[in-house]
LUMSE-813838 format. One record per residue (C-alpha): residue number from 1; x, y, z. Coordinates in steps of 0.2 Angstrom, whole numbers, plus 2048, in hexadecimal, padded with zeros to 3 digits. Layout:
<atoms>
<nr:NUM&c1:X&c2:Y&c3:Z> .
...
</atoms>
This chain:
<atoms>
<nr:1&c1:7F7&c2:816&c3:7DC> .
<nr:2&c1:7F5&c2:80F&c3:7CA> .
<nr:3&c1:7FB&c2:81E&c3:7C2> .
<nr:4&c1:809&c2:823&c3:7CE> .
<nr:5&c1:80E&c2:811&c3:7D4> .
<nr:6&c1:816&c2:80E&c3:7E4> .
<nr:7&c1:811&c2:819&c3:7F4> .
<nr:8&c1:813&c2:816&c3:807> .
<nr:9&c1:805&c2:815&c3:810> .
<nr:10&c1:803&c2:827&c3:818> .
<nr:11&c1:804&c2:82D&c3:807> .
<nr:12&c1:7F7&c2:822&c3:802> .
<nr:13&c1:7EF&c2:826&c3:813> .
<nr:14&c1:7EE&c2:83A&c3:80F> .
<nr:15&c1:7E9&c2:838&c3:7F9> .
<nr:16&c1:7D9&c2:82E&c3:7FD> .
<nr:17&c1:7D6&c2:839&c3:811> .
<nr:18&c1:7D6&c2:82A&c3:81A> .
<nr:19&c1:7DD&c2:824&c3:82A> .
<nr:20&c1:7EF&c2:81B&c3:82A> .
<nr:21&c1:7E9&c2:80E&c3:833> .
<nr:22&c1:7DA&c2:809&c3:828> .
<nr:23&c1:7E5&c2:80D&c3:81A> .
<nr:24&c1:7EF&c2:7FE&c3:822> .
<nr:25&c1:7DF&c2:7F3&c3:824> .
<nr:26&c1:7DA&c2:7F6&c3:810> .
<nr:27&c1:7EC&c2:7F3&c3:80B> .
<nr:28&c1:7EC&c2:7E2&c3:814> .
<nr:29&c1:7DD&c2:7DC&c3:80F> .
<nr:30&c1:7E2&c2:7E1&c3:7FC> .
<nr:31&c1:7F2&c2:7D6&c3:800> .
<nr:32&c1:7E9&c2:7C7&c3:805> .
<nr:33&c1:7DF&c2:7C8&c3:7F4> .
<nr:34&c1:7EF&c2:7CB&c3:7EA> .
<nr:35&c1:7EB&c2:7DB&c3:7E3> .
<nr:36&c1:7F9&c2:7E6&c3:7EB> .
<nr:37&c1:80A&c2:7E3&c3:7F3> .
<nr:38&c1:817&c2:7E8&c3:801> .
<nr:39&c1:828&c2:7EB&c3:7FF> .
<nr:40&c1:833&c2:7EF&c3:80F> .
<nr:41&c1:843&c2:7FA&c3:810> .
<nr:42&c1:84F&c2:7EC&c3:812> .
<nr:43&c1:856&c2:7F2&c3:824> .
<nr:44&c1:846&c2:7FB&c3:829> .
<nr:45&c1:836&c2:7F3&c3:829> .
<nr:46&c1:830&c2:804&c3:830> .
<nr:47&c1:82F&c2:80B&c3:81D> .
<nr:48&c1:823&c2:7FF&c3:810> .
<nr:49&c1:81C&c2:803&c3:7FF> .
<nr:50&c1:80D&c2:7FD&c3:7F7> .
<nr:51&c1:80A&c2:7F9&c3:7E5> .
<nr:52&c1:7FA&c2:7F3&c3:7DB> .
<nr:53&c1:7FF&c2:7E1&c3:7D5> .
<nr:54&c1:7F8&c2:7DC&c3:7C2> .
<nr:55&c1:7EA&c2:7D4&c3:7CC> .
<nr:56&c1:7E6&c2:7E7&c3:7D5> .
<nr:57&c1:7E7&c2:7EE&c3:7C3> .
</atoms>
């Protein structure tokens, strides 16, 4: 993710051969410690990508 920037979760889920849900759990937990962040597709909520924040860095 440093190196390639932002990815959806299932991409995420399939680089490291985790599960999409715990690769929702880690990403939320990394969110409350300000270290990455969610953007939504305006209009779909369904689609979100994740990005390491300069505190994730």
């Amino acid at each position: 993710m440093l190196d390639a920037g932002a990815a959806n979760p299932s991409q995420l889920a399939d680089t490291v051969g985790m599960t999409r849900g715990a690769v929702s759990k880690l990403i939320e937990r990394l969110c409350r410690k300000n270290m990455t962040a969610r953007s939504v597709l305006e209009g779909d909520r369904r689609y979100q990508t994740v990005e390491l924040t300069a505190e994730g860095k």
